[in-house]
N, C-alpha and C positions, 0 to 999 in steps of 0.2 A: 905501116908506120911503126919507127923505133919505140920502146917503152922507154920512157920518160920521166923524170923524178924531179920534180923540183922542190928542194928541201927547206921547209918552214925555220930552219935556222939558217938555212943562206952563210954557212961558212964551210971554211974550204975542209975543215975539221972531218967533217961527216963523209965526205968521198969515199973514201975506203971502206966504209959500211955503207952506203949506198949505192957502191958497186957490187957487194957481196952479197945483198938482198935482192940483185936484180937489175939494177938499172944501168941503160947502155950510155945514158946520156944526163945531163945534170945541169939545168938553167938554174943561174942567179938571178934572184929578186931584181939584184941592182941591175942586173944589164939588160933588162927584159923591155922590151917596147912593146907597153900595151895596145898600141894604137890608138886609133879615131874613126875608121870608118866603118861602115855597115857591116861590114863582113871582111876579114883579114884572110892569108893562106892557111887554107886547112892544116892543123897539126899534129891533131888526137883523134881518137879511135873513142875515147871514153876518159874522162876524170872524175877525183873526190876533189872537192872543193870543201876546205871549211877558215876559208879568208872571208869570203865573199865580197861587196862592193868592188873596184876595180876589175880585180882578179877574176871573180866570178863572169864581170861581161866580159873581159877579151876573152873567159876560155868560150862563152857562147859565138864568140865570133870567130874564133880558131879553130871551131868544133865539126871533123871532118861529116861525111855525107853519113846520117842515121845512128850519129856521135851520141852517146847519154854520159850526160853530167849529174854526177848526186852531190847537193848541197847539203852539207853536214854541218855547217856553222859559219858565224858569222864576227869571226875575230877583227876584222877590220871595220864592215860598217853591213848593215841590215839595209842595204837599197841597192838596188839593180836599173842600172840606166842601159837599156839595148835596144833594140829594134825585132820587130816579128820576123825581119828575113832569115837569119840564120836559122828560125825553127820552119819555116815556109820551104825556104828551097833548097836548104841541106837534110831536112827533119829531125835538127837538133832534140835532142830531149831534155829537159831540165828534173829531176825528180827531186823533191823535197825529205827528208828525210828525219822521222820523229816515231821515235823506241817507246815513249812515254803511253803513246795512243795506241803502240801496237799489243792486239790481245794475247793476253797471257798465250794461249797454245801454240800460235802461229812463233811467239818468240822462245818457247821452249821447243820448238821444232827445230829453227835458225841455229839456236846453241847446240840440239845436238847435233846437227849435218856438218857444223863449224867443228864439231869434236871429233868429227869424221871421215867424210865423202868427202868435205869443202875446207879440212885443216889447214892452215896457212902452212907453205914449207919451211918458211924462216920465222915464224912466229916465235922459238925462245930467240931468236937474235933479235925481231925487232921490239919485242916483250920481255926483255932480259930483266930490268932492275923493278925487284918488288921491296914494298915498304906495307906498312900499315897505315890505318887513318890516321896514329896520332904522331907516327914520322911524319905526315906531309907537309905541314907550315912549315919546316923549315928548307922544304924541294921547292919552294914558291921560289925564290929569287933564282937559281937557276934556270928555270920555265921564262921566266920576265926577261933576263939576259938571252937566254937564247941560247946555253951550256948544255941542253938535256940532248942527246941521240936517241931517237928511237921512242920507244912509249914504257909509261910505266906503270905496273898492274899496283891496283892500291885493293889491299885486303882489307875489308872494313870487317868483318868478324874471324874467329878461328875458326879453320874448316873442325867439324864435330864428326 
């Protein structure tokens, strides 16, 4: 299966970086048919989800044989309407995902493998714009419109 990018800003803007980060192929939100039925044609290999509601069930029902989906958020809606086939006879996996409850050592371990062995290769492109905490209110309307590319690291102290 292709890698796949379907970009949370859904404009035609971000192409050119989401093709330099990786991606072969580029679904719009708008033209996307979620479908209806129990199970749709297999699409992915594995996704990050953090729409959830809609999004979340057609990627369970898109989700090719032994697929894992990690749910990261729930920017559109907190409910999931699906059925147990796609985890029954594809062996979808759904993993839930929460930093909060994970213990300290296990995430100082994640950070440094992430600073490592598991370093993203395009992490300063897709982490390029930093600010600080009291820059941020005014990057909100950007985020709302849907203007921002990519992610953006917020320093909430000075490194010492």
């Amino acid at each position: 299966m292709a890698t796949r990018w379907w970009p949370s800003a859904a404009s035609p803007e971000a192409d050119a970086y989401l093709h330099e980060i990786g991606a072969s192929q580029i679904l719009r939100r708008q033209s996307l048919d979620l479908g209806s039925k129990p199970m749709e044609a297999a699409l992915w290999a594995g996704a990050i989800d953090n729409v959830g509601g809609e999004v979340l069930t057609w990627l369970t029902r898109t989700m090719g044989y032994g697929g894992n989906i990690a749910s990261v958020g729930l920017a559109a809606s907190h409910e999931l309407h699906t059925t147990v086939m796609p985890f029954i006879l594809r062996g979808v996996n759904l993993l839930g995902i929460n930093s909060v409850a994970t213990p300290r050592e296990l995430r100082l371990t994640v950070w440094r493998r992430l600073a490592t062995d598991l370093h993203p290769t395009q992490l300063d492109r897709i982490a390029g714009k930093h600010v600080t905490f009291d820059e941020l209110p005014p990057q909100f309307d950007d985020y709302i419109k849907g203007r921002v590319i990519g992610r953006t690291v917020v320093r909430i102290a000075k490194h010492t």
